[in-house]
C-alpha positions as CSV (number, residue, x, y, z in Angstrom):
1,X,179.7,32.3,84.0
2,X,183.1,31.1,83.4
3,X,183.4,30.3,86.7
4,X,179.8,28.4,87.0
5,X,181.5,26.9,84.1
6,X,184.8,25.6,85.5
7,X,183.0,24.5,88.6
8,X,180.6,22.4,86.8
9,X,183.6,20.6,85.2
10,X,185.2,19.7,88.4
11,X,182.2,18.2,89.4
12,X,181.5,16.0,86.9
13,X,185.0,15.1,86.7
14,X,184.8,13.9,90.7
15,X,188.5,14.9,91.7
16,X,191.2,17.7,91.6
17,X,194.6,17.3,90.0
18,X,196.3,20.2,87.8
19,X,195.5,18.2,84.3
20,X,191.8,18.1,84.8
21,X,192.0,21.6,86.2
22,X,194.0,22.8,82.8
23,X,191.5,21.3,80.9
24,X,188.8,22.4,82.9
25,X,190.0,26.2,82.9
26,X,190.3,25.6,78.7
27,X,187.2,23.9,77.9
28,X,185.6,27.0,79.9
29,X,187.5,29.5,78.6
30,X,186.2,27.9,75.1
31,X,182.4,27.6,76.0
32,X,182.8,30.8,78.0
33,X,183.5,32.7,74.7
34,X,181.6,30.8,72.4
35,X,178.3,32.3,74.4
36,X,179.7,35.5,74.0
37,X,180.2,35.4,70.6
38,X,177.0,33.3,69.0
39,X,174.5,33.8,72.2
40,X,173.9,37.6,72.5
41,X,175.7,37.3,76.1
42,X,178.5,39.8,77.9
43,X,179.8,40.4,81.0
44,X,177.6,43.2,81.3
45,X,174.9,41.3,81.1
46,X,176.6,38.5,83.8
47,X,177.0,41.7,85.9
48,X,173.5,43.1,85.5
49,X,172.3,39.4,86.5
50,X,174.5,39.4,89.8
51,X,173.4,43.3,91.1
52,X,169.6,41.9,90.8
53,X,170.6,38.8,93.0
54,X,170.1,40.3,96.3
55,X,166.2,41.4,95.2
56,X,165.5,38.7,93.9
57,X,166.0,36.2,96.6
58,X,164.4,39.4,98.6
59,X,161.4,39.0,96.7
60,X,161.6,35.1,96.8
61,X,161.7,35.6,100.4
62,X,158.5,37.9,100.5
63,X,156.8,35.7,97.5
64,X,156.8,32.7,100.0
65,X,155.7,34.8,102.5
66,X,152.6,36.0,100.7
67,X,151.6,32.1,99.4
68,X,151.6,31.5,103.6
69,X,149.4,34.3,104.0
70,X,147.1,33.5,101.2
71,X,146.9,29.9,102.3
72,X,146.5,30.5,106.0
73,X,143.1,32.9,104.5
74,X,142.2,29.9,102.0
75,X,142.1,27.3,104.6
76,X,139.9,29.9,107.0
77,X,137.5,30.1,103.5
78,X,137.4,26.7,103.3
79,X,136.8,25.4,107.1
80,X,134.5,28.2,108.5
81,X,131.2,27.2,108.2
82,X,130.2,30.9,108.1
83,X,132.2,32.3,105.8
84,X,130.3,32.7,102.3
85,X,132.8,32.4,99.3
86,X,131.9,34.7,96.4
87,X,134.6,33.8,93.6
88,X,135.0,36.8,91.3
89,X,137.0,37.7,87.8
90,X,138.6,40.7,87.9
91,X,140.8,42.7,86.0
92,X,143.8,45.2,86.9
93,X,146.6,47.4,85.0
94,X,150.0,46.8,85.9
95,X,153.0,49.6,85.4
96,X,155.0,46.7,84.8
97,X,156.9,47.6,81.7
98,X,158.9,44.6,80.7
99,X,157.4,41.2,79.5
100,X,159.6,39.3,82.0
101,X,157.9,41.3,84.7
102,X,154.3,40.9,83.7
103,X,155.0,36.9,84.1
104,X,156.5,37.0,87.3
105,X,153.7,38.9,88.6
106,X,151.1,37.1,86.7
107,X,152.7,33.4,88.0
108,X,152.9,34.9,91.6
109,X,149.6,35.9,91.9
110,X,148.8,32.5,90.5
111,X,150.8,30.8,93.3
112,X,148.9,32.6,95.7
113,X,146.3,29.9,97.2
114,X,143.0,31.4,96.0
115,X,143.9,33.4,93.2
116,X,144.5,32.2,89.1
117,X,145.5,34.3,86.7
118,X,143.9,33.9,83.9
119,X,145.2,36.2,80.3
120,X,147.5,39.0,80.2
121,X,147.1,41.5,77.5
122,X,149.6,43.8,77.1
123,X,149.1,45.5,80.7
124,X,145.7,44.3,81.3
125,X,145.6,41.3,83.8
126,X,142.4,39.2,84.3
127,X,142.7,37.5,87.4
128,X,140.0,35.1,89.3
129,X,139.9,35.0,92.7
130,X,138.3,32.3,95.6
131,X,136.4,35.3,97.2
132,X,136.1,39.1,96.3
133,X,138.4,40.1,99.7
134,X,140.8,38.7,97.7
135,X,141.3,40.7,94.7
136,X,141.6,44.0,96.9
137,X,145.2,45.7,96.1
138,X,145.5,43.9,93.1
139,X,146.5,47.1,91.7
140,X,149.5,48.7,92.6
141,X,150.5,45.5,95.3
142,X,153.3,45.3,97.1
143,X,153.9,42.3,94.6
144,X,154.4,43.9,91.8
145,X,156.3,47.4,93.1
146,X,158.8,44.8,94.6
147,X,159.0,43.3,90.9
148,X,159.4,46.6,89.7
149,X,162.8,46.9,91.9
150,X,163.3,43.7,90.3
151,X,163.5,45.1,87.0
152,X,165.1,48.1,87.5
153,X,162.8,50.6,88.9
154,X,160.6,53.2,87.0
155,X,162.4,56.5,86.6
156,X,159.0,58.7,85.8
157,X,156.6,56.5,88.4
């Protein structure tokens, strides 16, 4: 953070010479350690935040992916004039333990062309979808074991 910090600073300031990088290095130093103290924030947490990186712009990667997919199958919905579209509400469980989790599923499904979700209670998700086909591995999806390596993993799943 410090150094997200400092690097901000040199950019607003528009140039390089050792005084602005002196103040610079203080100011973030200051900042740096008032989040620590009055912000529940620690370089264990900073740390925690950098290991999850790499899955996270894995799973951005496969999210984008998916919305392709579900687009390319929305569009076919749409266009073919034989296709019959049967919208459906459905419900699912997730094992997704953490609030943060349930959202990221929850707004990923609802970036998927063809698919809303609707409420979340507790682990209870009511989604509706453009056509039944849809809503098939809802459950236990790819999507939402790859945001469970997101949060952490489940030990005992």
């Amino acid at each position: 953070m410090f150094f997200l910090l400092f690097a901000f600073w040199i950019i607003l300031n528009g140039r390089w010479t050792t005084e602005v990088a002196i103040v610079g290095a203080v100011v973030s130093g200051l900042i740096y350690l008032f989040i620590c103290k009055f912000m529940d924030y620690s370089p264990k947490k900073e740390w925690a935040c950098a290991r999850r990186l790499p899955r996270a712009v894995a799973y951005g990667v496969f999210l984008i992916g998916e919305v392709f997919q579900s687009a390319w199958q929305t569009i076919k919905f749409i266009w073919s004039p034989r296709e019959i579209v049967q919208p459906e509400v459905t419900s699912f469980h997730t094992k997704l333990r953490t609030d943060a989790g349930k959202v990221i599923l929850a707004n990923s499904i609802t970036l998927t062309p063809g698919t809303i979700t609707v409420d979340i209670r507790d682990d209870l998700m009511l989604v509706h979808c453009l056509d039944e086909s849809l809503d098939a591995g809802l459950e236990g999806s790819e999507m939402e074991k790859r945001i469970m390596k997101l949060e952490g993993g489940h030990p005992h799943d």
